[in-house]
N, C-alpha and C positions, 0 to 999 in steps of 0.2 A: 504494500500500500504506500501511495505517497500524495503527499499534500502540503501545505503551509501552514507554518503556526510557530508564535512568539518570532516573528521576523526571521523565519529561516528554512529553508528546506528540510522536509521530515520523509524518511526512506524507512520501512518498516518490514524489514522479511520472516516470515512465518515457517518454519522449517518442518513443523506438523501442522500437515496440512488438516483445513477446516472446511466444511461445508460453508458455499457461497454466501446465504442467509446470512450465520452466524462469523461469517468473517466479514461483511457489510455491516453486522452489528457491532463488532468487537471495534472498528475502526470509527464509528461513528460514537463509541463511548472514550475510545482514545482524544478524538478530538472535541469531545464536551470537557474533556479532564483537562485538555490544554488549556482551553479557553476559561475556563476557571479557576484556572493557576492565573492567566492572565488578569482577570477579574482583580485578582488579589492583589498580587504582587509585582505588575510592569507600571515602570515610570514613566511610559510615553501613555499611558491613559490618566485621565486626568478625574475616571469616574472611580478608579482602580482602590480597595479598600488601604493600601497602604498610603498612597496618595492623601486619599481624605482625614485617614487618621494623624498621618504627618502637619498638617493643615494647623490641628490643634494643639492644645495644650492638656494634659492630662493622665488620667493609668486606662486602660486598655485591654481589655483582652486579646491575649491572639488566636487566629485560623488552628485547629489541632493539627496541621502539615507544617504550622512555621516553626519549630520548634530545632528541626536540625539546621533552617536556614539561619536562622539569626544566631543560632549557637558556633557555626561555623563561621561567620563573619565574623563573633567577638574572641575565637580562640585566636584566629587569623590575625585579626586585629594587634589583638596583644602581641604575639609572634613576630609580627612584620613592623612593632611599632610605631603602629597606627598608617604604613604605607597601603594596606589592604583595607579600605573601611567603604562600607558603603554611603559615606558621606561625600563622595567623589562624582555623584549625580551633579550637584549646582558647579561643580569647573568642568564636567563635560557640557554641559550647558552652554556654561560660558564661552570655552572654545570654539562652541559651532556644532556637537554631536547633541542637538535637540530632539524633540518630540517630530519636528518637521524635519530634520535632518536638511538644516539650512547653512550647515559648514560655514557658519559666518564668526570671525573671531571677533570675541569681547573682550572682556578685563576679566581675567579670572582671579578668584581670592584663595587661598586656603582653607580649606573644611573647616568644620569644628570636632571637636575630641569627644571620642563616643559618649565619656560622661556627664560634656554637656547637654548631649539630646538625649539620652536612652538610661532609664535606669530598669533592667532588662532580668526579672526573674521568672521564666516561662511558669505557665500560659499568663503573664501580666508586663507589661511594658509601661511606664510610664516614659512622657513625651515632655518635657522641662521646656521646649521653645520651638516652634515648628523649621522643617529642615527637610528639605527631598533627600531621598536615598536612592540607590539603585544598587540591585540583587545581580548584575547582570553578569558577575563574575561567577560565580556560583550558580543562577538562577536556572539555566540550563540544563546543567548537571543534573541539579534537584531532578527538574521534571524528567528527565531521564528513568530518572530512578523510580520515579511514579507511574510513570508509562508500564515501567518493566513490571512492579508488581499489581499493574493492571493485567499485563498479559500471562502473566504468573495464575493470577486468579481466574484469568477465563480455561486452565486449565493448557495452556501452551507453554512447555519446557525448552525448546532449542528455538533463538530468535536471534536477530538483528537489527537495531535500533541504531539510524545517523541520523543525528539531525545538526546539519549542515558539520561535519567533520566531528562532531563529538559520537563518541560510539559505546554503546550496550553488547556485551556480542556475549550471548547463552550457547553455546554447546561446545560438547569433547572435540569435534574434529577444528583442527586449527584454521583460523585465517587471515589471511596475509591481507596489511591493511599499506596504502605507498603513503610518504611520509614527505607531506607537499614541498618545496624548495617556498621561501621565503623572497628568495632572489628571483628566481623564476617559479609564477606558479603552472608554470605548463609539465613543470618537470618532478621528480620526487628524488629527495634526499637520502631516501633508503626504503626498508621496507620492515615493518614490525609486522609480530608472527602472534598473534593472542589469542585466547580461550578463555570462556568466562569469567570477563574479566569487563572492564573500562577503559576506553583509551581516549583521552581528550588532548587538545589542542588548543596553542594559542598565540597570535602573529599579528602583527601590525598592519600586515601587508594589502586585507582585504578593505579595511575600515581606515582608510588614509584621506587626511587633506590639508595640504600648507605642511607646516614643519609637525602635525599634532596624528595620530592613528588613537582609537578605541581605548589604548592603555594608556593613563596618566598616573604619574606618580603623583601624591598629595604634598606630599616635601617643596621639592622642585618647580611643580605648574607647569612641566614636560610631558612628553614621550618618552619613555626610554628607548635609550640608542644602543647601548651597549650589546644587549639582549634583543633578538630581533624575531626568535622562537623558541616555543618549548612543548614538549611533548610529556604527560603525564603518564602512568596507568595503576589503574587501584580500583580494591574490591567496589566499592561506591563511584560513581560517578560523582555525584555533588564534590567527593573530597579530588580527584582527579582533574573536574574544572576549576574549582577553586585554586590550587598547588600552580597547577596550569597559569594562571595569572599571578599567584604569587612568588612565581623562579623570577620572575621579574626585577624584583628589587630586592631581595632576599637569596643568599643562598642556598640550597638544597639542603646544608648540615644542620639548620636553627630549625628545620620541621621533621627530620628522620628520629628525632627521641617521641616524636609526638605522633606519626602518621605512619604507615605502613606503604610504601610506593615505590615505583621504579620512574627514571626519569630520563631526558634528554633535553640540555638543553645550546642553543644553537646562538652565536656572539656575533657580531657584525663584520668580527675579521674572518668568518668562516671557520676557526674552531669551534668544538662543541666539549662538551663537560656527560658525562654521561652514568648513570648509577652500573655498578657491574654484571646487574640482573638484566638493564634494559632488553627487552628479546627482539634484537634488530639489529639486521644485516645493512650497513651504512654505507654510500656509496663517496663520503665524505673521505680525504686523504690525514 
């Protein structure tokens, strides 16, 4: 099955096979699931309930689904030294990466410190000053992982979930996934070989305008240059896109006491740095 949702291409293969009915049903409950994540938690809707809750001042209850999300931005958080936060919404903004995606640069300021917007005890958030957020580092991942055990539940064991480069991939026999070139994307870097497992990704290269791409550091009011890709994989997805955007400003050693993953990551001079397990045959020198 394939379709659109959350601003990206979604590819879905079914490896046990279903009757026609029930896999026209299966995919029409996939994509109420998306669209209700959406509902919740995307910054480019402006009806979206983290939006409106943002808006105010107050405590809150949260969604029973946000509980890994916001737990994974505040470990991240602390880890990356506030470089990972989702308070990085209003300088994307700024920049030009809006709701209209109108790439028009402004004056960007630096966020504020999670302690001044969130005081975060799941399922209750209090909100000290209103403040846009965005999930979009993680956000993905998540749903990933809710898709899967949507199709978990309808009873389908071996799958394959892209949506738009980030991957779910359920069964024993292995498969070989190309590992795009950053420099050229017509070409692949290498080829990882994976099995029930997660494999995410993260680059500049597709979300680019003027000197600014999709990742900015909070420090700086940049892009990072140095880092120009990186390739994650871990049992969860959420934790795999997350990581994935955090090789960025961090190095791999400040999350390996805390996370369980294998990694790659890819530097502007065309070295890479890479974990020993990574399972990828690289065509890099």
């Amino acid at each position: 099955m394939e379709f659109e949702g959350v601003g990206t291409k979604w590819r879905i293969d079914l490896y046990s096979p279903l009757p026609r009915p029930k896999h026209e049903y299966l995919q029409r409950l996939i994509q109420e699931r998306i669209e209700q994540f959406e509902r919740l938690y995307s910054r480019f809707r402006f009806d979206s309930f983290i939006n409106i809750m943002l808006n105010q001042v107050g405590t809150f209850t949260l969604p029973p689904d946000a509980e890994p999300l916001f737990s994974i931005y505040e470990k991240l958080y602390q880890l990356t030294q506030g470089a990972f936060t989702p308070f990085i919404a209003q300088v994307l903004t700024d920049v030009g990466y809006d709701a209209l995606y109108s790439f028009k640069k402004g004056s960007a300021k630096h966020p504020p410190q999670w302690e001044e917007i969130f005081d975060y005890h799941y399922p209750k958030v209090k909100i000290k000053k209103p403040q846009a957020i965005d999930f979009g580092a993680a956000g993905k991942g998540y749903l990933i992982d809710l898709v899967s055990e949507l199709i978990k539940e309808y009873g389908v064991a071996t799958y394959c979930i892209d949506a738009g480069g980030d991957i779910r991939y359920e069964s024993k026999e292995p498969l070989r996934v190309g590992l795009e070139n950053p420099f050229d994307m017509s070409q692949a870097i290498g080829v990882a070989t994976i099995s029930n497992i997660s494999l995410c990704a993260s680059s500049g290269s597709r979300r680019k305008w003027g000197e600014y791409h999709h990742i900015m550091n909070p420090h700086t009011l940049t892009s990072p240059e140095k880092v120009v890709a990186t390739w994650v994989i871990a049992d969860k997805t959420i934790t795999a896109d997350a990581l994935a955007t955090s090789l960025f400003f961090v190095s791999p050693k400040t999350f390996l006491p805390h996370f369980s993953f294998e990694y790659l990551v890819l530097f502007a001079d065309s070295t890479f740095e890479k974990s020993p397990s990574f399972p990828a045959e690289l065509f890099l020198k």
